[in-house]
VEXDREN-2710 file (C-alpha; in Angstrom, 1 decimal):
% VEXDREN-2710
k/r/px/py/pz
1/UNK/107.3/132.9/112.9
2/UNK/106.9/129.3/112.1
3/UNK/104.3/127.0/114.2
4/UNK/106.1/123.9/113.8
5/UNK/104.0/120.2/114.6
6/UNK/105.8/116.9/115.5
7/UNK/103.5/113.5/115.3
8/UNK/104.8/110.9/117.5
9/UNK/103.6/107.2/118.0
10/UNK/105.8/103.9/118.6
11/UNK/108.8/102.9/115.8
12/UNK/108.2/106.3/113.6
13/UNK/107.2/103.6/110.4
14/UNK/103.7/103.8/110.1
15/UNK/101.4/105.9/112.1
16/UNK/103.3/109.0/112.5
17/UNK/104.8/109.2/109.1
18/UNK/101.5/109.2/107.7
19/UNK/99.8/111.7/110.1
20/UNK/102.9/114.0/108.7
21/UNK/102.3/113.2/104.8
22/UNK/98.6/113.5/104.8
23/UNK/99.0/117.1/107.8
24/UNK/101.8/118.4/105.5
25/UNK/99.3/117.8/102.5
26/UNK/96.7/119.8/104.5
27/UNK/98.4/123.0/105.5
28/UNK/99.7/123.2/101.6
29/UNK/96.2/123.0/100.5
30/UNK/95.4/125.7/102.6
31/UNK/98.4/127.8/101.5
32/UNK/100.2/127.7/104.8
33/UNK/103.3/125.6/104.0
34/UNK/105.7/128.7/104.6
35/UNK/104.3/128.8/108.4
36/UNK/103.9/125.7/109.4
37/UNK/106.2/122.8/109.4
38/UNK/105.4/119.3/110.5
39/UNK/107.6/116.4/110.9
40/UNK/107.3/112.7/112.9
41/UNK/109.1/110.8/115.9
42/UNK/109.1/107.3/117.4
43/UNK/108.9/107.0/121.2
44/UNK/111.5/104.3/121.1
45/UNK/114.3/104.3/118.8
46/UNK/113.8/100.4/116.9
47/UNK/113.9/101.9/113.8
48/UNK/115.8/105.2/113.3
49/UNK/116.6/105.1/109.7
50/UNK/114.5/103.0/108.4
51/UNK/112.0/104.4/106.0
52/UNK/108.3/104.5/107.0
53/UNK/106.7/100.6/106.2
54/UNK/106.1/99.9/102.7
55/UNK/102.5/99.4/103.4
56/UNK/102.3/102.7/104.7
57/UNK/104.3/104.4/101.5
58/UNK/101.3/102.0/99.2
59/UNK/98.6/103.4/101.2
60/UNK/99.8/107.2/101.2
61/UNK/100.9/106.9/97.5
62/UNK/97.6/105.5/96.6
63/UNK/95.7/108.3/98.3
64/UNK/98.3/111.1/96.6
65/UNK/100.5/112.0/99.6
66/UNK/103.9/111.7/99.4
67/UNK/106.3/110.0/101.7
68/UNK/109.8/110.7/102.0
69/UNK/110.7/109.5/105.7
70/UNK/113.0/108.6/107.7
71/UNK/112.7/107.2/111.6
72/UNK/113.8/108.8/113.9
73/UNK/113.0/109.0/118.5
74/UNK/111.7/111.8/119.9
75/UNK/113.9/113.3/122.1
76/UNK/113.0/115.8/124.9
77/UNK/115.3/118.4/123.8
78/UNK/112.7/119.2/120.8
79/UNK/109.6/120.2/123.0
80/UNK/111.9/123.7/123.4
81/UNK/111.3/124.1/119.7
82/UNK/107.5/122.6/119.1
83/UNK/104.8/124.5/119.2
84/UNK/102.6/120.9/119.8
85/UNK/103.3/117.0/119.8
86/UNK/100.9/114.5/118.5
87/UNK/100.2/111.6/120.2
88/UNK/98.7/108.9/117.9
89/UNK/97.8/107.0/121.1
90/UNK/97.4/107.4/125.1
91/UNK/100.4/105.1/125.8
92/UNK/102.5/107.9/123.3
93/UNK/100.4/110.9/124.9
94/UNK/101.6/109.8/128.6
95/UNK/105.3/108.6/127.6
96/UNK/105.5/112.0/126.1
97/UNK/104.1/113.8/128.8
98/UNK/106.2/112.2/131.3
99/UNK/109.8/112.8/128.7
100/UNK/108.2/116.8/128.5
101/UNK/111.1/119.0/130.8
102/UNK/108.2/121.2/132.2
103/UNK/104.1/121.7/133.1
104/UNK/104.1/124.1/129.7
105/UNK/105.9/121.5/127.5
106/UNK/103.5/118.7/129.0
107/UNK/100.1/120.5/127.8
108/UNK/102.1/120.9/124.2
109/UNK/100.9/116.8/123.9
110/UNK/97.8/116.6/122.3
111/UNK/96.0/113.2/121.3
112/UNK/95.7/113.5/117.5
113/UNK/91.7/112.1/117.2
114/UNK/91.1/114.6/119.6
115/UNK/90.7/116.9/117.1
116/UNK/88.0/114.4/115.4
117/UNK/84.4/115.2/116.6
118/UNK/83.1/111.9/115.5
119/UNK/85.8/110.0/117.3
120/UNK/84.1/110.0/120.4
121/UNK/85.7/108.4/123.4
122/UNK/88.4/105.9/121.2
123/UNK/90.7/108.7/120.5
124/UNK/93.5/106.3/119.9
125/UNK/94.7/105.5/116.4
126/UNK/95.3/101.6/116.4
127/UNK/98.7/100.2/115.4
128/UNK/98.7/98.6/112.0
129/UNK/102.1/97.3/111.8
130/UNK/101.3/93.7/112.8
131/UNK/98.2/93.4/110.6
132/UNK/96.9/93.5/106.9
133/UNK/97.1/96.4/104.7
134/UNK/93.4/97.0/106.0
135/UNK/94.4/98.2/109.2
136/UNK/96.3/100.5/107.3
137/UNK/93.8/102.3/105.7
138/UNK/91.8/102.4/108.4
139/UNK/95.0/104.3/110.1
140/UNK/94.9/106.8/106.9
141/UNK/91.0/107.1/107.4
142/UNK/91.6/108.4/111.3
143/UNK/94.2/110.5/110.5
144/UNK/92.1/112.5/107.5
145/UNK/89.2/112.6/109.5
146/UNK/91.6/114.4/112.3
147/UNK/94.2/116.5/109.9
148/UNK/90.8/118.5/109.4
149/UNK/90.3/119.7/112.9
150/UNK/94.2/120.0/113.8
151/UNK/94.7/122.4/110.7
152/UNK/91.5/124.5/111.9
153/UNK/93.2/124.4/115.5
154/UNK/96.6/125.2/113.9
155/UNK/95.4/127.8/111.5
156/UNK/94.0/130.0/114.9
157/UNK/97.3/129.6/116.7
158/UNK/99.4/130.9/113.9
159/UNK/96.6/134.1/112.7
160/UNK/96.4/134.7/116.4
161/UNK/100.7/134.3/116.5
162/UNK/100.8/136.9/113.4
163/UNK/98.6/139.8/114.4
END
């Protein structure tokens, strides 16, 4: 059975692609690629696709991950299929809970920093896409620090889905 994982924040072009390069980068590391799958989703459809922004591709390629994206919206129809949606922030977290068909599809949307300890109470990942190439790597530094804690979270779902 395959646990599958969809990262969602606004346009699809720069926070959520990179959640899924360095998440997808994580489960492989831990040898867990043929279980899990992870891919992205905008809330809104501006730039279905577009490839992710080309400060995002700089930042992931300078930090090793890879990149290949294309945009694409969410669409409710998926939550039958996910296992859990990341929210990058709370204006994703309650647009998807509101889009989710049903109570059970609605607890599927999880805040990503949530799974940061450090975080604390600022649990959203702020949007780079109308600053410097700073606020991008301070986007890859959240999602690292969080990829950690989601693959822990992930890795007891899908032992406790195979025994």
């Amino acid at each position: 059975m395959t646990y599958r994982v969809c990262f969602v924040c606004t346009g699809n072009i720069c926070r959520s692609p990179m959640a899924e390069s360095v998440f997808r980068a994580r489960v492989t590391e831990a040898g867990l690629d043929d279980r899990v799958e992870a891919d992205s989703a905008g809330t809104g459809g501006w730039h279905e696709g577009d490839g992710a922004d080309p400060r995002t591709v700089r930042v992931l390629a300078e930090h090793g991950y890879g990149s290949d994206h294309t945009a694409r919206q969410f669409q409710a129809s998926w939550f039958g299929r996910l296992d859990l949606v990341i929210a990058l922030d709370s204006g994703h977290l309650k647009a998807l809970r509101r889009l989710a068909p049903t109570e059970e599809d609605a607890r599927k949307v999880r805040l990503l920093r949530s799974y940061d300890p450090a975080a604390g109470d600022d649990l959203d990942v702020p949007d780079p896409y109308y600053g410097g190439l700073d606020g991008f790597e301070e986007c890859l530094e959240m999602v690292e620090a969080a990829s950690e804690g989601l693959l822990a979270a992930v890795r007891d779902e899908v032992e406790g889905t195979a025994a």
